[in-house]
C-alpha positions in Angstrom: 0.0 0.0 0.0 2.8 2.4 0.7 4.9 2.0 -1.9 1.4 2.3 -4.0 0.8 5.7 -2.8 4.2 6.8 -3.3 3.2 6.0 -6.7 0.8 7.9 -7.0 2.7 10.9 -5.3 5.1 10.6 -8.3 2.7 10.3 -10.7 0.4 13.0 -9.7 4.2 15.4 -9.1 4.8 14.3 -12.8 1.7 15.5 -14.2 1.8 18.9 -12.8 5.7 19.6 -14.1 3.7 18.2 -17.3 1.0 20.5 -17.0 3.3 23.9 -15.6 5.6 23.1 -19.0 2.7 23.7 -21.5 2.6 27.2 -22.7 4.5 29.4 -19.7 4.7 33.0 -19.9 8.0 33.6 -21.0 9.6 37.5 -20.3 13.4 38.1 -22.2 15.4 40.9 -20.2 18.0 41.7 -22.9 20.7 44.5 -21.3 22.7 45.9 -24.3 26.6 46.2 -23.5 26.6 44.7 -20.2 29.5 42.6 -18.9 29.8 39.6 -17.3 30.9 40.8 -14.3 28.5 43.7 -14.0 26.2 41.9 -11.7 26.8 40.7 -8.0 25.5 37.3 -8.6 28.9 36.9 -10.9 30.8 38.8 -8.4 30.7 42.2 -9.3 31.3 45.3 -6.9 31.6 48.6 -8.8 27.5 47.8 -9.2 24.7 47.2 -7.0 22.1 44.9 -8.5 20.1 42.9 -5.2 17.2 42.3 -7.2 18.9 40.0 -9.9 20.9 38.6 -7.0 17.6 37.7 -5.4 16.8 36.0 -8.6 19.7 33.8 -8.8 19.1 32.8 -5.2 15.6 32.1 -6.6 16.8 30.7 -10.4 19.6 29.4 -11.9 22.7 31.0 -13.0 24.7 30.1 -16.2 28.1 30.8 -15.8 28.9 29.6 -19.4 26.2 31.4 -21.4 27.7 32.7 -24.7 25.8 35.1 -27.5 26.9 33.9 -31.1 28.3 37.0 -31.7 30.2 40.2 -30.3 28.1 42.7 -31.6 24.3 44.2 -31.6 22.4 42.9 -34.5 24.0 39.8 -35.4 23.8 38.8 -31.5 19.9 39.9 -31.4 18.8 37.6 -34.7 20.7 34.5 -33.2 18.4 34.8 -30.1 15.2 35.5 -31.9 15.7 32.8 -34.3 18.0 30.2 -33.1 20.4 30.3 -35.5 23.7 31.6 -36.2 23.1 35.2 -37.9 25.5 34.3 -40.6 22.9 31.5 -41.6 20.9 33.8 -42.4 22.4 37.0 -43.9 22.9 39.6 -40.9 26.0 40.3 -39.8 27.7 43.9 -37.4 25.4 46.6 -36.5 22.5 47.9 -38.8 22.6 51.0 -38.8 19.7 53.6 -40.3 20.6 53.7 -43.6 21.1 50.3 -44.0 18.3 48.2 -46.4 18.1 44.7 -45.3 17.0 42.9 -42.1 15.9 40.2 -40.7 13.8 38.1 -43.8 10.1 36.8 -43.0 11.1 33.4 -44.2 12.7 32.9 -40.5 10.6 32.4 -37.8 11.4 33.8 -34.1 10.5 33.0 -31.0 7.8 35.4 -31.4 6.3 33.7 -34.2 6.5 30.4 -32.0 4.6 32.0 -29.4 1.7 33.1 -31.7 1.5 29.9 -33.2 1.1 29.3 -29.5 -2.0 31.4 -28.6 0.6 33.7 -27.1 0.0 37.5 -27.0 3.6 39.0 -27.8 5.0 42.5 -27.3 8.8 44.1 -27.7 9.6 47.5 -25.4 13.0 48.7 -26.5 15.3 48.3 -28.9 14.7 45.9 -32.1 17.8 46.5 -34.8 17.6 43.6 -36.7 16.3 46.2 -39.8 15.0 49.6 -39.4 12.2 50.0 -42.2 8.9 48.9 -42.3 9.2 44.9 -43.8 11.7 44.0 -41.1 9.6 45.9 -38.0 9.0 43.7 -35.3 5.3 43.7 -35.7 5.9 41.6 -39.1 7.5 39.3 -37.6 5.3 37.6 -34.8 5.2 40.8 -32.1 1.6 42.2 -31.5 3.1 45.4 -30.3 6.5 47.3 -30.9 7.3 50.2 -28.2 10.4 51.9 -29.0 13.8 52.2 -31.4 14.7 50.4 -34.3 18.4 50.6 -33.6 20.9 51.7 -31.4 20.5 54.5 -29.3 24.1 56.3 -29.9 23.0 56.4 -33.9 21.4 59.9 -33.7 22.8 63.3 -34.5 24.4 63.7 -30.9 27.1 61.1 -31.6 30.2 61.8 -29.9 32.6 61.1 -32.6 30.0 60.5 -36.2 30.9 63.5 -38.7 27.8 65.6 -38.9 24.9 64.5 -41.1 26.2 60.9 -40.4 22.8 59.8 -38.2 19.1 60.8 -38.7 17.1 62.2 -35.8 16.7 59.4 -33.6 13.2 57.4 -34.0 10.6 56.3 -31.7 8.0 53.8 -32.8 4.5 52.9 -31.7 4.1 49.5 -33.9 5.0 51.0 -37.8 4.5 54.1 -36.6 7.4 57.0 -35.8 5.3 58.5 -32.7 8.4 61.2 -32.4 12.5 61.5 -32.9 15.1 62.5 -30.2 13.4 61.1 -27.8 14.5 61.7 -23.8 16.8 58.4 -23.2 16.3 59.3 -19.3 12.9 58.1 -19.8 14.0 55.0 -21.9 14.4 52.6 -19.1 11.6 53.3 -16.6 9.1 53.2 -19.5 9.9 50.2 -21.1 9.5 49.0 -17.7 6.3 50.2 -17.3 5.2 49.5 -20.3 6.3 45.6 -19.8 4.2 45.7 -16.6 1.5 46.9 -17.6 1.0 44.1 -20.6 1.7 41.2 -17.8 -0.8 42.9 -16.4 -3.3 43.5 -19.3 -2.7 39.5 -20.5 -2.5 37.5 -17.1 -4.9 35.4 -18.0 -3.5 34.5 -21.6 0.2 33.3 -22.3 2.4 35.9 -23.2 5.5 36.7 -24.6 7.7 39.9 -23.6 10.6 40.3 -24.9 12.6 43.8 -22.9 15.6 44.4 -25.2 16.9 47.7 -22.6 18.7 50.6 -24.8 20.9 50.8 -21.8 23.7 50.0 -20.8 24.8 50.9 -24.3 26.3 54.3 -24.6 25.3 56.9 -24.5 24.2 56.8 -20.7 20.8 57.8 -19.7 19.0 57.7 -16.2 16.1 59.3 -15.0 15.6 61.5 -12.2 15.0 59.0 -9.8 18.5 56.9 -9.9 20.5 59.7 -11.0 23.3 59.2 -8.3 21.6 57.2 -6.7 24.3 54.8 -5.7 27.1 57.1 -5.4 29.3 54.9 -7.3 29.2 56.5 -10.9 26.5 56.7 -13.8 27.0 53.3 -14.8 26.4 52.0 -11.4 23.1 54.1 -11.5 22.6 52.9 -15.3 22.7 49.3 -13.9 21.2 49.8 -10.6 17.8 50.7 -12.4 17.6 48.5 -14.8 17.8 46.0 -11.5 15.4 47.4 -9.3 12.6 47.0 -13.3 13.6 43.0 -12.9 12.4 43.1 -9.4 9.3 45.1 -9.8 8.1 42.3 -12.8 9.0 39.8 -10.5 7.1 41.3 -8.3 4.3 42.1 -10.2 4.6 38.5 -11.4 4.2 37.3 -7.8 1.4 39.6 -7.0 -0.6 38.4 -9.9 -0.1 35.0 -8.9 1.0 33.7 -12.2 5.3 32.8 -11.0 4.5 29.3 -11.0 3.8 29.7 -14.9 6.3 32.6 -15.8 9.6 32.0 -17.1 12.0 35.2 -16.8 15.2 35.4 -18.5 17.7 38.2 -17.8 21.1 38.6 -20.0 23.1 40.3 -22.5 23.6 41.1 -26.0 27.2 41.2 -25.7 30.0 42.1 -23.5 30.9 45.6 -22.9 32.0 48.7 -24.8 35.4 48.7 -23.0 36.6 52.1 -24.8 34.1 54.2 -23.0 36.1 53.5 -19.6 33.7 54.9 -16.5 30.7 54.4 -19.0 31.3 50.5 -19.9 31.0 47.2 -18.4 33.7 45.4 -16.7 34.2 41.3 -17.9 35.9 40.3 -14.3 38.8 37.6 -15.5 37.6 37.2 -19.2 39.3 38.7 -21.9 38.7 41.5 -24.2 34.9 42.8 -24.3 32.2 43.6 -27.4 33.6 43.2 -30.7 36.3 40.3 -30.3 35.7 36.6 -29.6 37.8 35.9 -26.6 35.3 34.9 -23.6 34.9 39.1 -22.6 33.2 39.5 -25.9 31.1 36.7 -25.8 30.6 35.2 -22.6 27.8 37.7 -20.9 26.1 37.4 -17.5 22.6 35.0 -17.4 20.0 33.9 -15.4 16.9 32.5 -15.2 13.6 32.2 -13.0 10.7 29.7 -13.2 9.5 28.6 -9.8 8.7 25.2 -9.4 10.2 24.2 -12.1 14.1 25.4 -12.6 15.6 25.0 -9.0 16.8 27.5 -6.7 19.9 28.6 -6.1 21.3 26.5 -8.9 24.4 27.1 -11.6 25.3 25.4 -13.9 29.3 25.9 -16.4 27.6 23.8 -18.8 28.0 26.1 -21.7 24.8 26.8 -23.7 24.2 30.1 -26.4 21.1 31.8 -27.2 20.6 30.0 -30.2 19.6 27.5 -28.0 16.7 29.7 -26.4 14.1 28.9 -28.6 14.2 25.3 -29.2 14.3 24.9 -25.2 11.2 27.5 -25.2 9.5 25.1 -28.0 9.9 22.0 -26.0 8.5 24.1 -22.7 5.5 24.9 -25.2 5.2 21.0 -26.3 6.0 22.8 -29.8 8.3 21.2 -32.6 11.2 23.6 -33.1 11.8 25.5 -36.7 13.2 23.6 -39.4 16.5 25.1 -40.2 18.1 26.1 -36.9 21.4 25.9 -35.3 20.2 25.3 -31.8 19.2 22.8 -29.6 16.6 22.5 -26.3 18.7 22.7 -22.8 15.5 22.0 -20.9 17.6 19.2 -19.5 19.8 21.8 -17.9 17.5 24.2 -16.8 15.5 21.5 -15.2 17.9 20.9 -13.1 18.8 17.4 -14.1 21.2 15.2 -13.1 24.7 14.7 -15.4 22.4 17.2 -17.6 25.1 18.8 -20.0 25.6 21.2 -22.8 22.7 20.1 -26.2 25.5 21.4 -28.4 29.4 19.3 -29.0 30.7 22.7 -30.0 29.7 26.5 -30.3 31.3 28.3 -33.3 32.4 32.0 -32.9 31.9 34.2 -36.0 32.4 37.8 -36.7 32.9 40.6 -39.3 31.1 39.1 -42.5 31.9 35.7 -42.2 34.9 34.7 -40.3 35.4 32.0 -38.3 37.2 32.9 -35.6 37.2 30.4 -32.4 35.3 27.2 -31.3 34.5 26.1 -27.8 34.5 22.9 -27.5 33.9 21.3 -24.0 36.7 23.0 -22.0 38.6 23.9 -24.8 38.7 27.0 -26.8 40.4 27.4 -30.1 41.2 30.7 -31.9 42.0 30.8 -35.3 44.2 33.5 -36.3 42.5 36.7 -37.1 43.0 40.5 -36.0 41.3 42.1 -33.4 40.7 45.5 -31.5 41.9 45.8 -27.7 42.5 48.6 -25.3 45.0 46.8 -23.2 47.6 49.1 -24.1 45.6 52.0 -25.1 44.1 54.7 -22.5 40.0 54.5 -22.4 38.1 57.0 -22.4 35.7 58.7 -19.8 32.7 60.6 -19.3 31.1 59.2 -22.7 33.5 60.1 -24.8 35.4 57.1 -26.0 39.5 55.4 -26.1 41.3 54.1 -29.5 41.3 51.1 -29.9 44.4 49.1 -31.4 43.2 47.3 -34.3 46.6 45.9 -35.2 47.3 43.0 -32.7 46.2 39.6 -33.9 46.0 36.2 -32.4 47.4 33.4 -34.4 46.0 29.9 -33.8 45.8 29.5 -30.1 44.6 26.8 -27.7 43.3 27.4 -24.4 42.0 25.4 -21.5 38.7 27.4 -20.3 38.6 24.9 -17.4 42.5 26.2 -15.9 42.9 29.0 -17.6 39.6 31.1 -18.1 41.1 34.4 -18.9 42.8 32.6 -22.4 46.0 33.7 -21.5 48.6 30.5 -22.4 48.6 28.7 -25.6 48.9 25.1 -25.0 48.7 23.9 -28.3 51.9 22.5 -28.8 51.2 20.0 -25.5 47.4 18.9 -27.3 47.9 17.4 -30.8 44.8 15.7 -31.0 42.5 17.9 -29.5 43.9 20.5 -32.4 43.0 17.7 -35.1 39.7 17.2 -33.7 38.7 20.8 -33.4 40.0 21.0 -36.6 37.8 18.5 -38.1 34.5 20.3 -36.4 36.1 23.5 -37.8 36.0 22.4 -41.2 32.7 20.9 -41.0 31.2 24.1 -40.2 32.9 25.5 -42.8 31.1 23.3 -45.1 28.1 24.0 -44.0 28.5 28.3 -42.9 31.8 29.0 -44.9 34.9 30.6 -43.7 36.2 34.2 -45.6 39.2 33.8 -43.6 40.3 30.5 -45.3 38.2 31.4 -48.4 35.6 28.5 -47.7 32.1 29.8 -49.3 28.6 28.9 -47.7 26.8 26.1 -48.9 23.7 26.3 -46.3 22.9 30.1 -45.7 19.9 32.0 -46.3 19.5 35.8 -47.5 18.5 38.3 -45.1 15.2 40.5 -46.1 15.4 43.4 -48.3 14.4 46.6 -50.1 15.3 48.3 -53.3 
């Protein structure tokens, strides 16, 4: 009899996880620039962030979560669609006079959701193409608050020649509501606005994806945290977009709707590390935005779902965000696109035991299409390929910006992410066959993606959208 009722205890606790996975509300906190030390959770102390330490306590942290690339737009269509952006033709920064973006023949995770029954909004920054095909509200979002690209692309540019940027936009859906708009307002709003369409769609699924303007320079802050810390404006940049986490967590609570809300805060990239006082800082990793050591592409990440990912738990398994939708399809009991490049960590996030990374390598691209590193387990292998630093090179302050030294180079270097995390010895000499079999998943990417380093062309990517 008693081991008949503990039956029934584990079936009955297996049908509610069954039931909690269908359809959860899923929020997407994406911070622009930040570090991955710029959070206490990950150690930081030149910030003050207790709300997203609270939700580590509460969630999981992933100390090994990696964008696919260093840089805003390429990083932003890897999440959205699971796949590499050079799959499927958007690479850099697009910028406002650019004419292509991302094409309606991918799907995103918005799409996903409204296949779902989901109702789906975007507050903040899109950039993934700036006119009216490649809008967010064409491609699965019910609602688009905010800019279509980067919030230093406007006329006030510390260092763009003048003429270089148009007035600044600010959309309402397809609509440019008004231009220069007051960037001390940008985070508290988008805020608000996110809380007020939990709110509005409690009783629905819903999808919000929060893609913050800040912490990207230029440095904005309204009235309210202006100084508030006393440790600097980026401390007050980061300290509010903390406290908007913990009041949608709390509104979450209040609404009685955590045990089906999934809430995922990280970062596009890592930081701008020539704005000095007004950038990030990446702790032991190397480098920051725009390279592909581990400060460029290793960002801060975590993630809250009561009841069903554990508290208090991390995990170094490394995972990307092309894996973010798949693991949101499965959570929907949804098949994943056709065509992507990740791959569902639900096992991870689960908290499972021996649960480990869905991928056997993450491949690091940047510029147009050059393969520049691969992580493979605890290895990481650059291959060689110049890149900007400011190791040498004063940076600057008070948002106006350092040089960066675009002449050094790495040549082809092996590192041991598991002893050596801040890739600073080459061991490649000691590791011959970990080279060739790095070398081998090197060159069947390049197959598949191409390499303009080695002069390997694509055989399996896709156009991105565009406009005469």
């Amino acid at each position: 009899m008693q081991k008949y009722i503990g039956l029934l205890i584990l079936v009955f606790a297996v049908g509610c996880s069954a039931q909690r996975r269908t359809n959860p509300n899923v929020v997407i906190v994406f911070i622009d620039d930040m570090g991955w030390a710029d959070v206490g959770f990950n150690g930081g102390t030149h910030v003050i962030t207790p709300r997203l330490d609270q939700m580590a306590k509460e969630g999981m942290v992933l100390t090994d979560f990696y964008v696919a690339q260093p840089v805003c737009s390429a990083s932003r269509s890897a999440l959205l669609t699971g796949c590499y952006p050079n799959r499927i033709g958007i690479s850099g920064a697009l910028g406002p006079h650019a004419k292509h973006g991302l094409s309606d023949n991918e799907t995103t995770i918005a799409d996903l959701c409204k296949q779902n029954g989901y109702a789906t909004a975007i507050f903040g920054k899109w950039h993934i193409g700036h006119l009216e095909p490649f809008l967010p509200t064409n491609h699965g979002f019910d609602t688009f608050v905010g800019i279509p690209y980067s919030n230093d692309m406007w006329p006030m540019h510390p260092e763009a020649k003048k003429g270089t940027y148009p007035p600044l936009p600010y959309y309402n859906d397809t609509e440019i509501v008004y231009s220069q708009p007051d960037q001390a307002q940008f985070t508290k709003d988008f805020t608000n606005l996110t809380i007020d369409f939990i709110k509005e769609h409690k009783d629905e699924p819903f999808f919000v994806y929060l893609p913050h303007p800040m912490v990207h320079v230029p440095l904005h802050v309204s009235d309210e945290w202006d100084g508030a810390t006393g440790m600097g404006m980026y401390a007050d940049v980061v300290a509010e977009i903390d406290d908007g986490v913990g009041r949608i967590i709390d509104t979450v609570n209040e609404l009685g709707i955590e045990d089906d809300t999934l809430i995922i805060f990280t970062s596009d990239n890592g930081p701008w590390l020539s704005y000095g006082d007004h950038a990030g800082q990446t702790g032991i990793y190397r480098e920051g935005k725009g390279t592909t050591f581990e400060g460029g592409v290793r960002v801060p990440f975590v993630a809250w779902w009561p009841g069903m990912i554990p508290a208090g738990a991390t995990s170094d398994e490394p995972v990307m965000t092309i894996d973010i939708l798949p693991t949101l399809a499965e959570w929907m009991g949804s098949s994943s696109p056709l065509h992507i490049d990740g791959k569902s960590a639900v096992s991870i996030f689960e908290g499972e035991s021996n649960a480990v990374s869905p991928q056997d390598a993450y491949f690091f691209y940047y510029r147009n299409n050059d393969l520049e590193a691969i992580r493979y387990g605890k290895w990481k292998l650059h291959f060689p390929h110049n890149y900007r630093s400011m190791v040498d090179n004063p940076v600057g302050n008070g948002g106006l910006p350092g040089k960066y030294d675009y002449s050094v180079k790495t040549g082809l270097e092996l590192y041991n992410l598991e002893t050596d995390p801040s890739e600073t010895t080459n061991v490649i000499e000691a590791y011959p066959d970990v080279l060739k079999q790095l070398h081998v998943l090197a060159n069947d990417m390049r197959a598949d993606l191409g390499d303009d380093i080695a002069g390997v062309p694509p055989s399996h990517s896709r156009d991105s959208g565009s406009v005469q």
